[in-house]
N, CA and C atoms as a LAMMPS dump frame, in Angstrom:
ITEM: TIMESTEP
0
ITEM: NUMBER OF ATOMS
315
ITEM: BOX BOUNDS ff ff ff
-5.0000000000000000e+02 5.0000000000000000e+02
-5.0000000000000000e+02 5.0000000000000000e+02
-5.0000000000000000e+02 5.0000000000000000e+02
ITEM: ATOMS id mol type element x y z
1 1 1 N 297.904 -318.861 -314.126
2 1 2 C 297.699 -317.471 -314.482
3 1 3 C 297.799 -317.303 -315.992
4 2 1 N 298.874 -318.609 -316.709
5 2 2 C 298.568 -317.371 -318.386
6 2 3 C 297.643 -318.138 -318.253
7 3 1 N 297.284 -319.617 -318.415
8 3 2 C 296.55 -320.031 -318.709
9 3 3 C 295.17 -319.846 -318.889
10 4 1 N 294.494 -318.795 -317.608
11 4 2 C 293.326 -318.14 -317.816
12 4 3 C 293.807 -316.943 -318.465
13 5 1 N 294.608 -316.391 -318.914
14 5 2 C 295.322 -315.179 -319.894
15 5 3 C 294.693 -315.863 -321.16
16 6 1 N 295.674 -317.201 -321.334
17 6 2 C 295.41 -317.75 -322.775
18 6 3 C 294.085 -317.672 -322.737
19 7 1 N 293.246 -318.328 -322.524
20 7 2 C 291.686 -318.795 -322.506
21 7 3 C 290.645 -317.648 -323.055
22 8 1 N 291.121 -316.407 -322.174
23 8 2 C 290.542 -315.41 -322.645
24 8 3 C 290.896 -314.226 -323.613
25 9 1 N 292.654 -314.55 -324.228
26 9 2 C 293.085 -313.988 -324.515
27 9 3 C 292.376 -312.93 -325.491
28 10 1 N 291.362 -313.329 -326.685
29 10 2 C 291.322 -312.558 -327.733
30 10 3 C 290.201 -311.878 -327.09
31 11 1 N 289.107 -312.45 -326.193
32 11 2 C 287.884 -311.214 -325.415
33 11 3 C 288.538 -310.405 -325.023
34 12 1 N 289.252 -310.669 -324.299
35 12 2 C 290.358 -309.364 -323.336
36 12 3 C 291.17 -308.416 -323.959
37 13 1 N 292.087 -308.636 -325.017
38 13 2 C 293.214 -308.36 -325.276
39 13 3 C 293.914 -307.689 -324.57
40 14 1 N 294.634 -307.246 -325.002
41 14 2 C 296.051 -306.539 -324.632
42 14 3 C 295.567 -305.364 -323.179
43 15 1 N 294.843 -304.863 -323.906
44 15 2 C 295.13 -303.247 -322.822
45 15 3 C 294.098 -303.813 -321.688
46 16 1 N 292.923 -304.674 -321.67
47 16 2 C 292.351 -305.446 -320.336
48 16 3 C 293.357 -306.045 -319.883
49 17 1 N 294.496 -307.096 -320.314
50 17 2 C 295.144 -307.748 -319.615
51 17 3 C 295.798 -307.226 -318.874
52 18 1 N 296.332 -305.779 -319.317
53 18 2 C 297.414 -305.134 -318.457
54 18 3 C 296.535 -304.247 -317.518
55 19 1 N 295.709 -303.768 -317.466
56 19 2 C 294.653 -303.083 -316.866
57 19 3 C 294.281 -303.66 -315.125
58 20 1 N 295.126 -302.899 -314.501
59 20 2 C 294.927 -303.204 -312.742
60 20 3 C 293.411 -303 -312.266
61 21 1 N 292.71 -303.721 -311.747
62 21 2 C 291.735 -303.219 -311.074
63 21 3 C 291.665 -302.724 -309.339
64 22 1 N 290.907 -302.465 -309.193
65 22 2 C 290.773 -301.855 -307.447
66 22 3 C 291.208 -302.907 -306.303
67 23 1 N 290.714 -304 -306.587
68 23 2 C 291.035 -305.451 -306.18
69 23 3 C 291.879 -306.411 -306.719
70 24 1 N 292.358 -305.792 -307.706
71 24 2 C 292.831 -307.415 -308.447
72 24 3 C 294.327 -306.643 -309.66
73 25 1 N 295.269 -307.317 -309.096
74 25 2 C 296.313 -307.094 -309.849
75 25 3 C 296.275 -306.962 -311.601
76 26 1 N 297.245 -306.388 -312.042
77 26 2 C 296.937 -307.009 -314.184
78 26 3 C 297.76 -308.194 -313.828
79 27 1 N 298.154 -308.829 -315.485
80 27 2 C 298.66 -310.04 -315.483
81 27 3 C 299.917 -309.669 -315.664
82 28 1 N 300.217 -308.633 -315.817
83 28 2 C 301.979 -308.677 -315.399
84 28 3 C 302.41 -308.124 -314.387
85 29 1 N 301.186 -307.864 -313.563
86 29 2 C 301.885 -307.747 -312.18
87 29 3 C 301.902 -309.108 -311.462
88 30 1 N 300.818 -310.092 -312.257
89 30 2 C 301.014 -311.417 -311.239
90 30 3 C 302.274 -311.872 -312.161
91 31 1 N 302.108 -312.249 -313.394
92 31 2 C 303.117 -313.07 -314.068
93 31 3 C 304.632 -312.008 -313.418
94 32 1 N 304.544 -311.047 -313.329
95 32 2 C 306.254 -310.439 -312.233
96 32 3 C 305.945 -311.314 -310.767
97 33 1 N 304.819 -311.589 -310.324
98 33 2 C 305.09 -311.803 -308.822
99 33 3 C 305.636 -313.393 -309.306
100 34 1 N 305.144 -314.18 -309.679
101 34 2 C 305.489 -315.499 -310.111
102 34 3 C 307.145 -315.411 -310.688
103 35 1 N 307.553 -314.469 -311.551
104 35 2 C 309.34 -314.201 -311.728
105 35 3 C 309.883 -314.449 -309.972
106 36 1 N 309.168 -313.255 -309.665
107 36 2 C 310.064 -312.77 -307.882
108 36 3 C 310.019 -314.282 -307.073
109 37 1 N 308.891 -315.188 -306.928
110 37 2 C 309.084 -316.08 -306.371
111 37 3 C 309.855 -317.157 -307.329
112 38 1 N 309.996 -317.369 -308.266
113 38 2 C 311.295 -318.215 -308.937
114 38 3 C 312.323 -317.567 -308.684
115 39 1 N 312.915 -316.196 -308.898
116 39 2 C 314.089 -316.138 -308.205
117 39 3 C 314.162 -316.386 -307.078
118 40 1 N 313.419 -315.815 -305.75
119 40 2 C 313.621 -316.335 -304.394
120 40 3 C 314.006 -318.248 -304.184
121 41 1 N 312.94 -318.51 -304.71
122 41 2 C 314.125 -320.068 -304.949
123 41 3 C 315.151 -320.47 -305.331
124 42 1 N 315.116 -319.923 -306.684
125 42 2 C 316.324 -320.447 -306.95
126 42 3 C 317.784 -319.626 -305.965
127 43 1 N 317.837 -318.724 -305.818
128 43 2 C 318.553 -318.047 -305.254
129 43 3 C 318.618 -318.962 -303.408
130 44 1 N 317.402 -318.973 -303.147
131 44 2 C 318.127 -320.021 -301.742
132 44 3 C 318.045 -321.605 -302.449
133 45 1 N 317.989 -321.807 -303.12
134 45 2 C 318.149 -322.778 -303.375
135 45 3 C 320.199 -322.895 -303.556
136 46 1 N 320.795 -322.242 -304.292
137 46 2 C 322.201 -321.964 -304.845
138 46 3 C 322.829 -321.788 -303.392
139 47 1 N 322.318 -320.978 -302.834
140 47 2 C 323.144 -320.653 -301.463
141 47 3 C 322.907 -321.729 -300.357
142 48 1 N 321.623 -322.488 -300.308
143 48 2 C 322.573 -323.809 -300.08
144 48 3 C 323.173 -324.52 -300.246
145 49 1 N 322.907 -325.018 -301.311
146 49 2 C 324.287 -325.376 -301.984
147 49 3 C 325.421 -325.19 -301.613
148 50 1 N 325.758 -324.013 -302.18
149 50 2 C 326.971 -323.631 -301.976
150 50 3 C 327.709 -323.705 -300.474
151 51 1 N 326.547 -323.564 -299.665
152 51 2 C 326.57 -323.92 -298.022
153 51 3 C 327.202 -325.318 -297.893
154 52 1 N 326.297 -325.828 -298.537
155 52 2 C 326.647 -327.71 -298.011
156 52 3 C 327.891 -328.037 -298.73
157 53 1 N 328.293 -327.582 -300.277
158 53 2 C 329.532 -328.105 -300.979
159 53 3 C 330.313 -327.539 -299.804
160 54 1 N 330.616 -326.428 -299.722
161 54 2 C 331.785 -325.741 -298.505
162 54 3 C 332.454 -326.736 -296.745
163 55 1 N 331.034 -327.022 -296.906
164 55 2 C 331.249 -327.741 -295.361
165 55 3 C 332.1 -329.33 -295.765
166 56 1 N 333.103 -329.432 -294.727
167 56 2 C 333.51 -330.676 -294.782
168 56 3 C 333.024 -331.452 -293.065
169 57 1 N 332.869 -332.49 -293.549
170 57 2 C 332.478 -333.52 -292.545
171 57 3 C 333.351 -334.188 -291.809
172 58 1 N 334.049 -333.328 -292.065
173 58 2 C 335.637 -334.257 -291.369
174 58 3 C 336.053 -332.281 -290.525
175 59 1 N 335.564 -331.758 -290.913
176 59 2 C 336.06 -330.878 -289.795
177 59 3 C 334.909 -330.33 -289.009
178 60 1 N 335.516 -330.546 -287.369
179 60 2 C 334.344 -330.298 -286.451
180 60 3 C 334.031 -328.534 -285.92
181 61 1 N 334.787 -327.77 -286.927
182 61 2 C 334.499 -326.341 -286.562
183 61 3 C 333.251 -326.202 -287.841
184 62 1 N 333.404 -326.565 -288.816
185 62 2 C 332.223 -326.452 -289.943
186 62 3 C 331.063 -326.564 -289.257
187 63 1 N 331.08 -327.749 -288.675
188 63 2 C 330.137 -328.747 -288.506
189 63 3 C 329.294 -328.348 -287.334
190 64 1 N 330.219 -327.67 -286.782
191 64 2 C 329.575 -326.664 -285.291
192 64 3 C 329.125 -325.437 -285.819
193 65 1 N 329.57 -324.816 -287.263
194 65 2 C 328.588 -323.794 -287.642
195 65 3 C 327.583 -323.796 -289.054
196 66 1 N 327.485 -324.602 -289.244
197 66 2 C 326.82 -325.268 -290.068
198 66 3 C 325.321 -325.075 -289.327
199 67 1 N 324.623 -324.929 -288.369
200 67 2 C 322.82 -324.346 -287.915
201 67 3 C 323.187 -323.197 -288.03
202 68 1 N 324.096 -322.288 -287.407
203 68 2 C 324.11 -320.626 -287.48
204 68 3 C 324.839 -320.444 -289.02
205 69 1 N 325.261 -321.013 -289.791
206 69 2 C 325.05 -320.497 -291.131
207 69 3 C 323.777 -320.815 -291.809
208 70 1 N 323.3 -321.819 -291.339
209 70 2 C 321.997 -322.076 -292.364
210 70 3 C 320.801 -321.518 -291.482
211 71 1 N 320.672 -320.805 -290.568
212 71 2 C 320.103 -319.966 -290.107
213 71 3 C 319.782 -318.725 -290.948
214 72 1 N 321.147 -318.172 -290.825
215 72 2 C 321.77 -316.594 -291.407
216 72 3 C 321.116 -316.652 -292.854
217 73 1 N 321.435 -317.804 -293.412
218 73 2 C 320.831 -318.084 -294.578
219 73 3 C 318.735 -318.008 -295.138
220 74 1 N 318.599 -318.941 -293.889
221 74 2 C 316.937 -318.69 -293.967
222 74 3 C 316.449 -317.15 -293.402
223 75 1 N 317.162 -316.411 -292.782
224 75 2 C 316.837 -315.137 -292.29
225 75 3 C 316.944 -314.18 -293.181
226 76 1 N 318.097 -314.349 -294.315
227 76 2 C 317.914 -313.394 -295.561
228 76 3 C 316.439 -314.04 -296.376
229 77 1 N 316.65 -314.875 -296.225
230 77 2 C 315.665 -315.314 -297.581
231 77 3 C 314.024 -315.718 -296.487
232 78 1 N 313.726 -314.729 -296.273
233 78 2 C 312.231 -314.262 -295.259
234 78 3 C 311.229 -315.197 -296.555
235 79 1 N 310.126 -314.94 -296.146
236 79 2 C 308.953 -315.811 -297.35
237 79 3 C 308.173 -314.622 -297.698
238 80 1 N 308.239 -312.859 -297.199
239 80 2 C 307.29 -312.306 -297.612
240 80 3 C 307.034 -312.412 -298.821
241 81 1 N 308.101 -312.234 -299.61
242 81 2 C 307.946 -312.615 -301.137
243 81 3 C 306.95 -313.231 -302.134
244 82 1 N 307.208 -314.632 -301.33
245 82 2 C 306.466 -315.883 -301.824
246 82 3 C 304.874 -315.307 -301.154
247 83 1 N 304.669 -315.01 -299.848
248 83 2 C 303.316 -314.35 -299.567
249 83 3 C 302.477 -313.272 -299.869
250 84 1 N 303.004 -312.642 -300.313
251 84 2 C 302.567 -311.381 -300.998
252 84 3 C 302.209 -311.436 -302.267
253 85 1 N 303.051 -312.501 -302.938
254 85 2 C 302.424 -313.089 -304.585
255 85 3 C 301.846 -313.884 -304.094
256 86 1 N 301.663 -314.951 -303.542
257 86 2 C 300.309 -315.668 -303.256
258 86 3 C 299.023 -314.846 -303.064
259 87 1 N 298.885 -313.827 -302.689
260 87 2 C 297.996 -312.935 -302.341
261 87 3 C 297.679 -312.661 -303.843
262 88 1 N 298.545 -311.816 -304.722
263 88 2 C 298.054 -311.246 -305.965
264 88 3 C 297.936 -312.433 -306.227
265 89 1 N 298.254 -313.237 -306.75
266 89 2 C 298.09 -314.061 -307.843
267 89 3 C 296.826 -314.692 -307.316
268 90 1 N 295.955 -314.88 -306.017
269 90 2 C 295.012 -315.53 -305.623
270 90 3 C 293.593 -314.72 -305.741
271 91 1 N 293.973 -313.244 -305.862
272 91 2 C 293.153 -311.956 -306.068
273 91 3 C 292.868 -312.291 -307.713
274 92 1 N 294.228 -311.931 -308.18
275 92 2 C 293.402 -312.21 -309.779
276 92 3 C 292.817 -313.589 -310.475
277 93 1 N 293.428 -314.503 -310.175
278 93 2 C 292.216 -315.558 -309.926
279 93 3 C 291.142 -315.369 -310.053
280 94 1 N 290.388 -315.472 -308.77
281 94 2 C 289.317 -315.16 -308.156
282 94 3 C 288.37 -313.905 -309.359
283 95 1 N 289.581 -312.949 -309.26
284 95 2 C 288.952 -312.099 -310.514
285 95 3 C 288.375 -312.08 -311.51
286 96 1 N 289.436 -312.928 -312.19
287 96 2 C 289.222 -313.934 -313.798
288 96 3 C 288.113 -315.067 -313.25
289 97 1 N 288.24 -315.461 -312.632
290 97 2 C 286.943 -316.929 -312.485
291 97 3 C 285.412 -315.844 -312.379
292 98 1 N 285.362 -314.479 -311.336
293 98 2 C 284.078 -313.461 -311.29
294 98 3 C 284.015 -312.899 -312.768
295 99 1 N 284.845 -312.559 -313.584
296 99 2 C 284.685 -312.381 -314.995
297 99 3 C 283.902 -313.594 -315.937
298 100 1 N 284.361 -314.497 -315.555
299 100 2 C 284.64 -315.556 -316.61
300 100 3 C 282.453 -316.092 -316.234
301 101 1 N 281.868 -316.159 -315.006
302 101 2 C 281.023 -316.398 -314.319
303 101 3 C 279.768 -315.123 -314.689
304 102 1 N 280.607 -314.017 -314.938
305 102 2 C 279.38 -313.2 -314.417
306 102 3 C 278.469 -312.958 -316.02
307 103 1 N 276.894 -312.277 -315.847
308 103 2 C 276.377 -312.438 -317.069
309 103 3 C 277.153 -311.938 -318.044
310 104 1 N 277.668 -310.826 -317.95
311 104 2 C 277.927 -309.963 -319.035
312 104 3 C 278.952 -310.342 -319.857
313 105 1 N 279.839 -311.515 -319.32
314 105 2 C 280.773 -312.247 -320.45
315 105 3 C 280.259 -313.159 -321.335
């Protein structure tokens, strides 16, 4: 995504880049969706963690809840996130490549 930002940066500038279309996100609504899915990782990423340091292997009550915590865990952290920016970010794409293609550029 900057990367076709960069490329076109100085045709476009500023107020096209930020400029939503009917179909197609601006670039800081994708470059925010791309933030939201790095936090969603990293964030389950930490809380497992923190899951697995906690558990000891020597005790068999952990160890018996150790699927229903890492359950509880994948149930907060759903993927709409990650799917919903796949969507924008695949819209403006597509956008930038029909720009980049069509005569008038």
């Amino acid at each position: 995504v900057l990367r076709l930002y960069e490329e076109r940066a100085a045709e476009l500038g500023l107020a096209a880049a930020l400029r939503r279309g009917p179909r197609c996100p601006s670039l800081a609504e994708a470059l925010e969706g791309l933030q939201d899915v790095e936090r969603y990782y990293r964030h389950l990423y930490l809380e497992s963690k923190l899951l697995l340091l906690r558990v000891s292997c020597d005790s068999l009550a952990d160890m018996e809840a150790l699927p229903q915590s890492w359950e509880r865990i994948l149930e907060r952290y759903k993927e709409d996130v990650v799917q919903d920016t796949l969507l924008k970010i695949s819209l403006f794409v597509d956008n930038q490549r029909e720009l980049c293609c069509s005569p008038d550029s």
